[in-house]
C-alpha positions as CSV (number, residue, x, y, z in Angstrom):
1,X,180.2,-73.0,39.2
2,X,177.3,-73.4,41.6
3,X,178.6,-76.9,42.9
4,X,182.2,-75.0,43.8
5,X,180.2,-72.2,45.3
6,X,178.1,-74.8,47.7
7,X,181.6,-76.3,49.0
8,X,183.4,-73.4,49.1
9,X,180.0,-71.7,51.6
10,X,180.3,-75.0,53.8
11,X,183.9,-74.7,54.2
12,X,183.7,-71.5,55.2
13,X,180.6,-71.7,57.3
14,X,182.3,-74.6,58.9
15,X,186.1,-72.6,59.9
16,X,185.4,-72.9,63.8
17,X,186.1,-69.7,64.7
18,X,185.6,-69.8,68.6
19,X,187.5,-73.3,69.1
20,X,190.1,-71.1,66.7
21,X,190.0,-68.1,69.5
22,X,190.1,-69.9,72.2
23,X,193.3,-71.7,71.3
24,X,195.0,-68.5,70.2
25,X,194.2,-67.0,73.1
26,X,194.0,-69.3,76.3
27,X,195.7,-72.1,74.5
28,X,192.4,-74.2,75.4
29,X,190.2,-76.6,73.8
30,X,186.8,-74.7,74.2
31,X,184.8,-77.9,74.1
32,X,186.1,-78.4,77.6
33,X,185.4,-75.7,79.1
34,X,182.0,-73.8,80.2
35,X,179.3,-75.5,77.7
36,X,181.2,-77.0,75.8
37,X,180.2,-75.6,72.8
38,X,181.9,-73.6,70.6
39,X,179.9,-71.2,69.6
40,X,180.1,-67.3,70.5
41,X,178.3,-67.4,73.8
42,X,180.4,-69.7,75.0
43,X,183.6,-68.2,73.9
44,X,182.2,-65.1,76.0
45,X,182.1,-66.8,78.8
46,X,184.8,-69.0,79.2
47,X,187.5,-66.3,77.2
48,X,186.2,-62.8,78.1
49,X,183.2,-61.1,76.4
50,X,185.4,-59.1,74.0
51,X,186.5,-62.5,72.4
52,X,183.0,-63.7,72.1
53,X,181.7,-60.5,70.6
54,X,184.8,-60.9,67.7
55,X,183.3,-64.8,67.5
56,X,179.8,-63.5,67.1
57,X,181.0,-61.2,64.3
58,X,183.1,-63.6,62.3
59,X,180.8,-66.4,62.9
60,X,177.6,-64.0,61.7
61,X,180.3,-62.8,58.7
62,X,180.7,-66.9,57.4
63,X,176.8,-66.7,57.0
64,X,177.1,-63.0,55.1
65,X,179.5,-63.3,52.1
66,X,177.9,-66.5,50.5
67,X,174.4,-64.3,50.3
68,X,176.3,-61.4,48.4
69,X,178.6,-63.7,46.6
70,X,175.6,-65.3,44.8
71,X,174.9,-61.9,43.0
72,X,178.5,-63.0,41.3
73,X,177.4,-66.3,40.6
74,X,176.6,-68.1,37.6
75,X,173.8,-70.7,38.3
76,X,170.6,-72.3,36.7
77,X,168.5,-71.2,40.3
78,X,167.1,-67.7,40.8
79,X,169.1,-65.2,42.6
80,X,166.9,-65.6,45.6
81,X,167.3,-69.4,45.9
82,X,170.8,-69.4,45.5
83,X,171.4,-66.8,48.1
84,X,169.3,-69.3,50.5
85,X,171.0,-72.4,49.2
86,X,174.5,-70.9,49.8
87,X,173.5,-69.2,53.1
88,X,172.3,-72.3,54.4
89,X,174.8,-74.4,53.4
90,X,177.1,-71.8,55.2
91,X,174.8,-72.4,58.7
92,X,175.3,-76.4,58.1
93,X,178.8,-76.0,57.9
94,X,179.0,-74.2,61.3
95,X,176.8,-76.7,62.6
96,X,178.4,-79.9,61.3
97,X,181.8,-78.5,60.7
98,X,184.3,-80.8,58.7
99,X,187.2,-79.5,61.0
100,X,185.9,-80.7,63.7
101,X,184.5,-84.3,63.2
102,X,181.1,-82.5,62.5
103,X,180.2,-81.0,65.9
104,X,180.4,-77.2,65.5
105,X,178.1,-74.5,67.1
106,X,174.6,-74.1,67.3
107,X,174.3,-72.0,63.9
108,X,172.7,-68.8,65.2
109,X,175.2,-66.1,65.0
110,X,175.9,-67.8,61.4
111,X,171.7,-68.0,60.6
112,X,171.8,-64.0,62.0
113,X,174.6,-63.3,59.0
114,X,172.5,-64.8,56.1
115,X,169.1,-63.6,56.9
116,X,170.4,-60.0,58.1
117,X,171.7,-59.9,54.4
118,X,168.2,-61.9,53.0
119,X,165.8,-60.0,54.9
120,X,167.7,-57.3,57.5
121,X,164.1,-56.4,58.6
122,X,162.6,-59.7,59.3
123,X,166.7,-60.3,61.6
124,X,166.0,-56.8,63.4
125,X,162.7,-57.7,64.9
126,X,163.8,-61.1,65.6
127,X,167.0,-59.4,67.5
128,X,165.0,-57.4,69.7
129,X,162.3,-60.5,70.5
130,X,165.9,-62.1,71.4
131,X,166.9,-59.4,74.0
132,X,163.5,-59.0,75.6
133,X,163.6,-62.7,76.2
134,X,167.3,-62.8,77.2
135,X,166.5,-59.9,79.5
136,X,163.9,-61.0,81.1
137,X,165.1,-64.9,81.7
138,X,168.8,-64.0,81.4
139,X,168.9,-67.3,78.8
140,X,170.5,-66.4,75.6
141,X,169.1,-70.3,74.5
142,X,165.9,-69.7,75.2
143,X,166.4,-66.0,73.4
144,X,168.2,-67.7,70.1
145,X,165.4,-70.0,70.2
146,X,162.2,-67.9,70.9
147,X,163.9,-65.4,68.6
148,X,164.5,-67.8,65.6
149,X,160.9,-69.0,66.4
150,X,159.3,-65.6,65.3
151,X,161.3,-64.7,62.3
152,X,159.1,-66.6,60.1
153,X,155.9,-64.9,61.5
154,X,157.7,-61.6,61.1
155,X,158.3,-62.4,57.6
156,X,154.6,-63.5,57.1
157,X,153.7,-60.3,58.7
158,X,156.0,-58.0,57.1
159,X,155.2,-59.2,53.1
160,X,151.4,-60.1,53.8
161,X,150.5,-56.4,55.2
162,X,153.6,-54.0,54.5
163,X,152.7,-52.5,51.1
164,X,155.5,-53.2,48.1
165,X,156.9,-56.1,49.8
166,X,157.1,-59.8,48.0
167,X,156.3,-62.3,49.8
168,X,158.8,-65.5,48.7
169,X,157.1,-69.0,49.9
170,X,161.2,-70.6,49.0
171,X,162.2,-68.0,52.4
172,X,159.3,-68.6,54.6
173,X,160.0,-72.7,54.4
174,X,163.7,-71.6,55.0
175,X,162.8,-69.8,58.1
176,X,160.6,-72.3,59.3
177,X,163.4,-74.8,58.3
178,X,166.4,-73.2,60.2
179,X,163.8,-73.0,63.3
180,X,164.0,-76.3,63.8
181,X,167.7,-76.5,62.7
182,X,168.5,-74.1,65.5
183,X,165.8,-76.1,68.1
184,X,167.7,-79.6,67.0
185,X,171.1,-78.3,67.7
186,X,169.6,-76.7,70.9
187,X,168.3,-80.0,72.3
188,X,170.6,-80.4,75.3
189,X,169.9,-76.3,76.2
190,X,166.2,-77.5,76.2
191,X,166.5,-80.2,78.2
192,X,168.6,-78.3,80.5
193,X,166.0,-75.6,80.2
194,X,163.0,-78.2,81.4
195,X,165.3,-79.6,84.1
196,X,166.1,-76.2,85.6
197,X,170.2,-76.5,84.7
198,X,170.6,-74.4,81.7
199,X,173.6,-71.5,82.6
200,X,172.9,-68.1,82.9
201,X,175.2,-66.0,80.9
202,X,177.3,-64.1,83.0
């Protein structure tokens, strides 16, 4: 059961749902256009902002349902760890996505679906430590990143001095672990970012 359940989160994590909108669409291939990337920012940007909002949403939804499903789940883990297991196998798929020879998006709006569901408080304060930075650079990479940076220190914070909270060593590694997910499949943003020749969303 929990073998199917890990397949069936990485094929869903992995539907490419902005390379999907953009062809429906514009009847484009997004990965020539703008960034290349097919991820929601992108989409935004090359398709209109309305279409990159809907890929934000479904691509944040892939990362939501395998966290609830695994309260319907028969497996030898703890609820917790397979909620974490099957959300981040849903953020692999999106990154490394088996429909398209395992070059997806950068896993953020799919990361924001699983750990909105896992810890919604922990996601809100890294959301606002995202739009501070975007506003004030106008770099939604350098947001995602800064942003994904501080959600494990906001968990730390929360569960260490918010009385009745539990703090769960298994979901701080797996914050610090998707940090460096997110950084990885960030590296050309960063590079861009030190070079001066990172895009402004506009």
């Amino acid at each position: 059961m929990i073998l199917a359940a890990i397949l069936l989160s990485y094929l869903l994590g992995g539907i490419p749902v902005g390379f999907l909108l953009a062809k429906k669409v514009r009847g484009i291939d997004i990965r020539e256009h703008g960034s290349r990337n097919i991820g929601a920012t992108n989409v935004g940007r090359v398709i209109g902002w309305k279409y990159g909002i809907i890929a934000l949403f479904l691509d944040a939804l892939k990362g939501a349902i395998p966290v609830v499903a695994a309260s319907y789940i028969e497996s030898p883990y703890s609820l917790t760890t397979t909620e974490i297991l099957l959300g981040s196998v849903a953020i692999l798929g999106h990154t490394f996505t088996p429909f398209l020879h395992f070059k997806g998006g950068k896993g953020v709006a799919t990361a924001l679906g699983v750990y909105m569901t896992l810890v919604p408080v922990v996601t809100v304060c890294a959301v606002v430590i995202f739009f501070i930075v975007y506003k004030i650079s106008g770099f939604v990479s350098l947001g995602s990143i800064l942003a994904t940076l501080s959600m494990p220190i906001w968990y730390f914070g929360t569960t260490k001095f918010i009385p009745d909270s539990e703090y769960q060593p298994v979901i701080f590694f797996v914050l610090v672990a998707t940090f460096f997910l997110i950084s990885y499949s960030h590296r050309e943003n960063i590079k861009r970012l030190v070079l001066g020749k990172e895009l402004r969303a506009t």
